[in-house]
N, C-alpha and C positions, 0 to 999 in steps of 0.2 A: 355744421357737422354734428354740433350735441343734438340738434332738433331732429338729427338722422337715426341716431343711436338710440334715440327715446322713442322713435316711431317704431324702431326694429325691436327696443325692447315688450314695445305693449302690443306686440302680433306676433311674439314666439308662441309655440304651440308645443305639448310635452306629449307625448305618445310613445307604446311600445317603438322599439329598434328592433327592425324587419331590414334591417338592405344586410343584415350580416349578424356573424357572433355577436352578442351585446358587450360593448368590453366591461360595463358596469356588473353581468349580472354574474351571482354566484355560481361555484362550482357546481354540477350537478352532484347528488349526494347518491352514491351507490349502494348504502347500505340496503335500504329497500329494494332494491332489485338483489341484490347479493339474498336475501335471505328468503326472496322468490324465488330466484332460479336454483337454491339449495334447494330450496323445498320441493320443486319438482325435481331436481336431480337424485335425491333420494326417492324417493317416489318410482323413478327407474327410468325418466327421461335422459335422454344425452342433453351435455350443456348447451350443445348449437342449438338444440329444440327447446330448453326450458327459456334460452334468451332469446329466441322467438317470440315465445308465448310471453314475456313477460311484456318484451315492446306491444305485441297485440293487446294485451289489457292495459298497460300503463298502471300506472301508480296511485295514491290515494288522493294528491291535486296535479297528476298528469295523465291529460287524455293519451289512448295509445293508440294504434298503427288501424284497432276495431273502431273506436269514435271516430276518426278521421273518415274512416271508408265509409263507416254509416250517412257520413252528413255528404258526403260524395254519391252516394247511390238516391239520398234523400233528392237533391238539387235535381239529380240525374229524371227522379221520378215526375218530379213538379212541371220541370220542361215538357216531360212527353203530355200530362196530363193539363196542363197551362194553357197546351197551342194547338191550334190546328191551322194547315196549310193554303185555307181561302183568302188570304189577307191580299195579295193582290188582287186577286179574282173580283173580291169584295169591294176594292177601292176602287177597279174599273166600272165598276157596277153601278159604283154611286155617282162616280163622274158622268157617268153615261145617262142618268133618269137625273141628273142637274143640266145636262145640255139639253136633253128630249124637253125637260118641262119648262125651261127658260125658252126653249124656242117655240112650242106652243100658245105661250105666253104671248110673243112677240107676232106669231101670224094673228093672235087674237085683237091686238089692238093695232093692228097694220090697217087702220084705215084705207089705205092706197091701193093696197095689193089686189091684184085681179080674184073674182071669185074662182074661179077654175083651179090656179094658180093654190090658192090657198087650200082648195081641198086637197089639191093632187098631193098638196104637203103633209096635209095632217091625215091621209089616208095611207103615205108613206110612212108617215112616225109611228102611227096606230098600230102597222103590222110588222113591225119589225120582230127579227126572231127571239127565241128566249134567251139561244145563247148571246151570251157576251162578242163572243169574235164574231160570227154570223153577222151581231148589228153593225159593230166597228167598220168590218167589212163592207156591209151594204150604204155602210154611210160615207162610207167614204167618199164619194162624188156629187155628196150631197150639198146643194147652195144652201148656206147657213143666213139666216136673216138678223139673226142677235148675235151680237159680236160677244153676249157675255155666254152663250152657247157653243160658240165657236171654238173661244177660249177652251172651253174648260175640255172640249174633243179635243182638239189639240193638245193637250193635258194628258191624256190616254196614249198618246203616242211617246210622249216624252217621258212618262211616267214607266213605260215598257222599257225604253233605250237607257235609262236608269238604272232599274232593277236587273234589270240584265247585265249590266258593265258591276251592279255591286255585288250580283252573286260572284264573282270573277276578281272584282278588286274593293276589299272592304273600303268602304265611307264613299265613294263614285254616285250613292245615290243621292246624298246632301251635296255631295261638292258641284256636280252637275243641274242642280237645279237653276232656273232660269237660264242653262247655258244658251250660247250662242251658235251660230252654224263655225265661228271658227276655233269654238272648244270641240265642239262635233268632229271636226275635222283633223285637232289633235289628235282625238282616241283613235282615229280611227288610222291617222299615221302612227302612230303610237304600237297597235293590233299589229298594221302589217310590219312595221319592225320586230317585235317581238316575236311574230310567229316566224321570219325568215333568220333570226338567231335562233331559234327552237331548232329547226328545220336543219339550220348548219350546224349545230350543235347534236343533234341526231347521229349526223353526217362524220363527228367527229374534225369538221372544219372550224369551230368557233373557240377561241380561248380566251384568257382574260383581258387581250387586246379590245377584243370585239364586245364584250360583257363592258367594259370601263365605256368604251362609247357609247354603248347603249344607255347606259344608265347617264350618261352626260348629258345627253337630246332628253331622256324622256324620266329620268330619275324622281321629279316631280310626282309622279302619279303610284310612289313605293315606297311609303311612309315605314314601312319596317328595314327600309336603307340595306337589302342585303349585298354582301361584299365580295360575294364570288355569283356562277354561275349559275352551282349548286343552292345555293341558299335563298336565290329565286326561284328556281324550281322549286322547292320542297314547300316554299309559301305559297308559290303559285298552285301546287298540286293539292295541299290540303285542303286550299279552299274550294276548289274546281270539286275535287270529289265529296264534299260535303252538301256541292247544290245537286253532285247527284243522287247521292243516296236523297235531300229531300223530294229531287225527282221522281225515285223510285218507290218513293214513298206516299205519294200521290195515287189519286184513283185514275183510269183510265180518261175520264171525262176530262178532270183537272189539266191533265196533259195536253189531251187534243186541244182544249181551249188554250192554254199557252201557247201552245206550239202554233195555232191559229194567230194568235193577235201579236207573238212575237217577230211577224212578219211586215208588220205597222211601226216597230222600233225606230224612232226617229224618223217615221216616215222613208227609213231604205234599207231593202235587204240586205245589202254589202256588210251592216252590222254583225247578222247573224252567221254569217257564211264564216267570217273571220273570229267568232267567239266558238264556232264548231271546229273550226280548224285548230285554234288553242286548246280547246279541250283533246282533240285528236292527239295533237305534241304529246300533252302533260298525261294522259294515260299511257303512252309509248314509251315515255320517258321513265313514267315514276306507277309500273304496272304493280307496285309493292301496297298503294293506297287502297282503301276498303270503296272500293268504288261500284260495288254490287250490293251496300247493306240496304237498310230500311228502318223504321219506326212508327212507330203507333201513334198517333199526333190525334189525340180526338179533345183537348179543350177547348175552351170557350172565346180565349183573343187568338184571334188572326192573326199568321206572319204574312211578312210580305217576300219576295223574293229574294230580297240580302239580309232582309232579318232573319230571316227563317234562315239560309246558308250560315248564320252567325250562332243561330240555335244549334245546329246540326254541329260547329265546331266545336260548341262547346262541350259537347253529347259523347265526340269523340276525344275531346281532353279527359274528359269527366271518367270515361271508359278505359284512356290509358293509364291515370291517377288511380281506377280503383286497380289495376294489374299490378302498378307497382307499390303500393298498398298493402296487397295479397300476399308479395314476398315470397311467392309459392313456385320461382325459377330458381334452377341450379344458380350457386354463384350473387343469388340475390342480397344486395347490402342497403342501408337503409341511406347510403349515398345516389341510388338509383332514384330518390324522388324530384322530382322536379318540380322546384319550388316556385317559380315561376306560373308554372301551368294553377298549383294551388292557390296560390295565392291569387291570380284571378278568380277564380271558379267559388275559391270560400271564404277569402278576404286575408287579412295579418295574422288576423289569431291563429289560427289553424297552421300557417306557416310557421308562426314561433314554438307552436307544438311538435309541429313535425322537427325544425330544428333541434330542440332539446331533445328529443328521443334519436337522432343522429348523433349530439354530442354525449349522448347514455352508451350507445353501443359502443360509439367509438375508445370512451372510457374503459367500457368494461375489457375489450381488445387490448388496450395498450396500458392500461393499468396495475397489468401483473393479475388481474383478477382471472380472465382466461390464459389459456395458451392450446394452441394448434399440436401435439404429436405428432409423432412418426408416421400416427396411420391418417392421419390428414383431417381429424376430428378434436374439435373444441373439448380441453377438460379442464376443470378445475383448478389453480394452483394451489401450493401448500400456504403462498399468502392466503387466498379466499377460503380457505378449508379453517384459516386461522381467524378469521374474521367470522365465517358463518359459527365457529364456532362460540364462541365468546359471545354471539348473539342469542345462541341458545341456551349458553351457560347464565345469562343476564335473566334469562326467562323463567331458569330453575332458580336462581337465586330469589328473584321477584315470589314464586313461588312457595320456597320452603320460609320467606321471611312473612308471608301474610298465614302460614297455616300458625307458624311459633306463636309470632306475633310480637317478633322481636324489632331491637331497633338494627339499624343495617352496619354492621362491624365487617370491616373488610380486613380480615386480619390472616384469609388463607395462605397455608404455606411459612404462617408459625414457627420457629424451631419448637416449642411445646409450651406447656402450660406456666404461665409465672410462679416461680417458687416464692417470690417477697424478698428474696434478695439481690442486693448489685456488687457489683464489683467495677473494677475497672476497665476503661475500651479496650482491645487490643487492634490491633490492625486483623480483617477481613468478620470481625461479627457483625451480624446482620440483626440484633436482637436491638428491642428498643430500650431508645435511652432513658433512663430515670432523672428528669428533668429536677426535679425537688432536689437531691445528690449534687447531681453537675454545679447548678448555682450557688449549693450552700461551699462547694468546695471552691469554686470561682470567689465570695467573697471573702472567706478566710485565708485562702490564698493574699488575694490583695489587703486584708488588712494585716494580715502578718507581715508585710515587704513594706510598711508602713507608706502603703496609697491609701488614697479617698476613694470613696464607693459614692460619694452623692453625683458624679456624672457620668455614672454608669459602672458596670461590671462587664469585663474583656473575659470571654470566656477561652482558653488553651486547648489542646488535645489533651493534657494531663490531668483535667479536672473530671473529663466525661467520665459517666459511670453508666452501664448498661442495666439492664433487669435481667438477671437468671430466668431463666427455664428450664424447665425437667428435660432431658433429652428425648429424644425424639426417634425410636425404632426405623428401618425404613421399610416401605411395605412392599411388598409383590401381589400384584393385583391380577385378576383372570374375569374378565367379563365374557359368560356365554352368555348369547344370545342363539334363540330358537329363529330358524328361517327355513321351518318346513310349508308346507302346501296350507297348513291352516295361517299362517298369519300373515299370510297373503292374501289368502278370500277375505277374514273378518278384518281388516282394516289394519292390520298391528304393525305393517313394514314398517312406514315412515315412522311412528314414535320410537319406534328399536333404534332404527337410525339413529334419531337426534337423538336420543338416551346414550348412544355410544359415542357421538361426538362428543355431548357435551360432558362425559365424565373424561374422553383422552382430552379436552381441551384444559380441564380443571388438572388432570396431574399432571400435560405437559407446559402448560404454564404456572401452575402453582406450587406443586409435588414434584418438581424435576428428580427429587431422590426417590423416588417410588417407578415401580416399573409395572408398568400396562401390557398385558397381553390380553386381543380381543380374538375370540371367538366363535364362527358362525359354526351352526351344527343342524343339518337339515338327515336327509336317510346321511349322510358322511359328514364328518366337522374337519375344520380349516381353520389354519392363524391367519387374518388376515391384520394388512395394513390399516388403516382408518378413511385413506383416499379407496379401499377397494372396496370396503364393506359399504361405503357410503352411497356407491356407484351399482351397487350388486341391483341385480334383475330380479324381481320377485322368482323365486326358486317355486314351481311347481313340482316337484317330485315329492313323493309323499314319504314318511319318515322324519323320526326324531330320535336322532344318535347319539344321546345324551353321556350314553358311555365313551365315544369318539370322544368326545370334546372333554369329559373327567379326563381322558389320558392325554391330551395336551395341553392342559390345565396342570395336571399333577407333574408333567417333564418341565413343565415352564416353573411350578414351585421350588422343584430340587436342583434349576441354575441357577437359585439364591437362597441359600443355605442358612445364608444369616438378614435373611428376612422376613416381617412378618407376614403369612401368603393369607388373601383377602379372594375369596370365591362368589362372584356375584353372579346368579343364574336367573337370567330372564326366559321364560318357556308360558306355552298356553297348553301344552299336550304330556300325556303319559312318554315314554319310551315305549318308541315301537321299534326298534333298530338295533344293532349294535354293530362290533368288527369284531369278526371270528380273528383266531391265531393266521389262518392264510391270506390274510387282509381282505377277506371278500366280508361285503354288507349282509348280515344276514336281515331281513323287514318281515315283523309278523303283527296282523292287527286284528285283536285285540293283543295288547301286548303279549309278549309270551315269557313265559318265568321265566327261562335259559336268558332273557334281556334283560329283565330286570335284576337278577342276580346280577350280571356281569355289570350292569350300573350302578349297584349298591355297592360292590367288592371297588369300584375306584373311588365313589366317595368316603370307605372309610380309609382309602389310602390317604387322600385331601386329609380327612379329619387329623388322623396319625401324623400327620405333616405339618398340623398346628394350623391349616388354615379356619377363619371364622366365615363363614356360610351362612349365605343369605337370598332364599328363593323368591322372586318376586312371578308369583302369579297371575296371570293374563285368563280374563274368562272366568264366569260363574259354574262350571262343571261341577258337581258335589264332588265325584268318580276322584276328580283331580285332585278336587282341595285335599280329599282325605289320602290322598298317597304322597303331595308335594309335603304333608302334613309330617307326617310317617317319615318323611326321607331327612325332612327339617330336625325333626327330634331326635333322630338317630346320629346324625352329626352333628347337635347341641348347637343347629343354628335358628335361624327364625325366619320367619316368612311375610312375606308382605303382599297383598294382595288390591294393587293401587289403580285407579282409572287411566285411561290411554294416555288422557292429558297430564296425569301424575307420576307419570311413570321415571320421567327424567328427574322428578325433585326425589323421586323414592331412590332410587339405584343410585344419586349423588348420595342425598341425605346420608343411606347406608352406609356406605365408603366413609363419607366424613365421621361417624359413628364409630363403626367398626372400628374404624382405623387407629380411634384414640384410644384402645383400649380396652375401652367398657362393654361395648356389644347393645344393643338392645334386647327387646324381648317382641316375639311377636303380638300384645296385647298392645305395643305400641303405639296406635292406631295414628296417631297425630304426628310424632318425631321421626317418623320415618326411619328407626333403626339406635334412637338417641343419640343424635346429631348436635344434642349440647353438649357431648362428653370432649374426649379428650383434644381434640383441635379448636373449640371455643364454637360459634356462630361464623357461621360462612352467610355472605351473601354477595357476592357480585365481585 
């Protein structure tokens, strides 16, 4: 027994787990694809289409739904261009000039033989025809003198009765070699039962009574074991139309010559009569198979008749794998692959690929990351809104701490700046504890109760002492963003997006006492939610309502009164727009004074209102800089004027600035608004 267990130990073998989930291998990690399909869903795709497109690409070491299908259309090309269809034709050929010239051989040294005799032979060998069947044909009555000539004619027959049973039944061409007359006589009992259950099964007379017989007598010869009636048909018929399309896929000539020498099939017709009749069944049966296609077969190694039927299956697996691949039907899920078929065709790996990208979607579905609506479309949740967020806010952060050059102090959300004083805890502060304090009071404590301190110090609730902070105003914030016709041409959608997520995600996780109102303002402005603006369609309508949007800016600062109001306005264009008194849009371009007025009389409502203003400019226009310029100065704010990629660390940085206080200046060029002031270092 131990010599058993030491032989089983030194012939284990490790390799990936392909018969199923690996139950070793880790979760799939979503954050990459979450910050993918954000990125297209701001962008203006719907979630069903961005989680599409993300399984089509895959991930930085996960091939996707594209690699797959690529190496599927590769395989697919190599076949057609690998093979061409003379492979039997070929191997008759050469059977045939190894009997002709072994038996010229043999009249040659036939001392015996009559002269006469001997020429009428090699006068007969001399002219035979060129084609293949023609000679077969003509030879066939022919008195063979070399038995090793004989042989190998003989050969040509059996070699047809072969290929012929294996385009019909894969491996029949190996397993029949050397057969005998009373394997012969199997197949060919074999044919006519099967064709008289087709037949009654047409008929609607045959059911699983008759199916279990059958397969009892003859179940031998169906190595894929199937279990119903149906599931021999559907093997029977794939393979059946696979020899026809390479049928059809043949030249004229190819055919006739088949169709010539497949009458030599083991030497009797009764073969082919009962293989045409099987084929008649299984197109009647199963008229759904591609049995009219064809292909282009012009390489260099020859099939032979079941190989070649085995190439053609494969051609048509390779064909349904790339369809479902493609994912381009209603209703398509990444469960529709058949891993089976893959994994033939391109081995393990590629299955464990496609698995993981099934356990990706399936994730993303059932994770809280998607959800289905009312109206029957994939969006977003407020978990994934909460995640993608925080991913972009990790990017500002990353950002604003390599421009400072600071070290990474996660300290947002503050109650305010340290005064150097403590005091003691009370129940619900949140402020940190002044450790040096606590202990010294923890050991005075115990040495005044006359304990020891040398095995340690028991720290109480009553010893803790916190650090003071300056209080802490709470703010009311207004981010406009511009979503007119230009920042949709030059590129500006997507960083406004994640610029507005990741400032709601900084004050609705950091700042909960701060309140957010966002902004969009195209010819007309809108509050929106953060799930809508996120979702928004590039807006093509031309206009920029900059005065719309001061006035719902300015009614969102006076429903907090006793707040500090923080104005953050992302734009690339002048005001071209405004809203008369009867709410209609007026739009005039070049701007027109009656707009501009009406947007300068709401900013200094803002200003009057106490908020601190801060334009951040999109675009090199001079026209612009000098009027966002002008607008800046007038409301004692500042401007900033950041690259696409800088936009989110600018419009955060700002806020964290403004918000403490201090304000920056626009010569700021580096602190983005002076982002060391009153809330400390923000980063992550």
């Amino acid at each position: 027994m131990a010599r058993t267990n030491r032989r089983l130990t030194r012939d284990a073998r490790y390799g990936r787990y392909v018969d199923g989930p690996d139950p070793l291998a880790p979760p799939v990690d979503l954050a990459e694809a979450l910050d993918e399909i954000g990125e297209d869903v701001m962008a203006g795709y719907s979630p069903e289409h961005a989680m599409r497109e993300f399984l089509r690409r895959g991930g930085r070491d996960q091939a996707g739904l594209d690699e797959l299908a690529r190496r599927v259309a590769q395989k697919r090309r190599e076949l057609a261009q690998q093979h061409n269809l003379d492979g039997t034709l070929a191997e008759i050929k050469e059977l045939l000039e190894r009997a002709v010239l072994a038996e010229r051989k043999q009249l040659a040294r036939d001392v015996e033989m009559d002269d006469a005799d001997r020429m009428l032979a090699e006068m007969q060998l001399a002219n035979l025809p060129s084609s293949p069947a023609a000679a077969v044909n003509e030879l066939n009555g022919y008195q063979w003198r070399s038995s090793e000539a004989r042989e190998d004619f003989e050969k040509i027959k059996d070699l047809l009765g072969r290929e012929m049973l294996d385009q019909r039944f894969a491996g029949m061409k190996n397993a029949l070699e050397n057969a005998t007359d009373e394997d012969r006589a199997a197949i060919n009992e074999m044919l006519t039962d099967l064709n008289e259950l087709l037949d009654a099964h047409r008929r609607g007379e045959a059911g699983q009574e008759q199916f279990d017989e059958f397969m009892a007598k003859h179940g031998e010869f169906f190595p894929e074991n199937p279990q119903t009636i149906d599931e021999l048909l559907d093997a029977l018929a794939q393979r059946s139309a696979a020899a026809q399309r390479m049928r059809n896929s043949m030249t004229q000539e190819q055919r006739d010559e088949l169709d010539s020498l497949a009458q030599q099939a083991f030497g009797s017709p009764e073969l082919m009569q009962s293989l045409a009749q099987l084929d008649g069944n299984l197109q009647a049966l199963r008229p759904g198979e591609d049995w009219g296609g064809s292909e282009q077969m012009d390489g260099q190694e020859g099939l032979g008749l079941g190989d070649g039927t085995g190439v053609f299956q494969d051609i048509a697996d390779l064909d349904d794998l790339a369809d479902q691949l493609a994912q381009s039907y209603n209703g398509s899920q990444m469960d529709d692959l058949d891993l089976d078929k893959l994994a033939r065709q391109l081995g393990n790996e590629a299955v464990v690929d496609a698995r993981t990208l099934q356990q990706l979607e399936k994730a993303l579905r059932d994770s809280g990351t998607l959800r289905r609506g009312t109206d029957g479309q994939l969006k977003l949740t407020p978990k994934a809104m909460r995640q993608l967020g925080k991913a972009l806010l990790r990017d500002v952060a990353n950002t604003i701490s390599g421009r400072q050059g600071n070290r990474d102090v996660r300290q947002a959300g503050a109650a305010g700046e340290r005064s150097g004083a403590s005091r003691e805890w009370a129940f619900g502060d949140t402020e940190p504890w002044d450790v040096t304090r606590t202990i010294t009071n923890a050991i005075t404590r115990t040495a005044g109760a006359g304990g020891s301190t040398t095995g340690g110090v028991r720290i109480e609730i009553g010893d803790v002492e916190v650090q003071e902070t300056e209080a802490r105003t709470q703010a009311c914030v207004a981010l406009l963003v511009d979503t007119s016709f230009s920042m949709a041409m030059d590129g500006r959608w997507v960083p406004m997006k994640r610029t507005a997520l990741a400032l709601h995600t900084l004050i609705t996780s950091r700042f909960r006492g701060d309140d957010l109102q966002l902004i969009a303002f195209g010819r007309h402005a809108e509050s929106m939610e953060i799930e809508q603006l996120t979702g928004l369609d590039a807006m093509y309508d031309k206009g920029t309502n900059l005065h719309h949007a001061l006035l719902l800016a300015n009614r969102h600062f006076r429903k907090h009164p006793n707040a500090q109001p923080v104005l953050l306005i992302v734009t690339d264009g002048e005001p071209t727009s405004h809203l008369e008194s009867s709410g209609e849009v007026f739009f005039s371009y070049p701007p027109h004074p009656v707009t501009i007025a009406h947007t300068v009389r709401e900013l200094d409502h803002a200003t009057r209102l106490g908020a601190r203003t801060t334009f951040f400019r999109l675009g090199h226009d001079p026209g612009l800089a000098r009027f966002i310029q002008s607008m800046a100065d007038r409301a004692g704010g500042t401007v900033v004027a950041p690259e696409l990629d800088d936009l989110g660390a600018a419009v955060v940085g700002s806020y964290l600035g403004t918000r403490g206080g201090r304000g920056g200046s626009a010569a700021d060029d580096v602190g983005y608004g002076g982002l060391w002031s009153g809330r400390g270092y923000w980063a992550g």
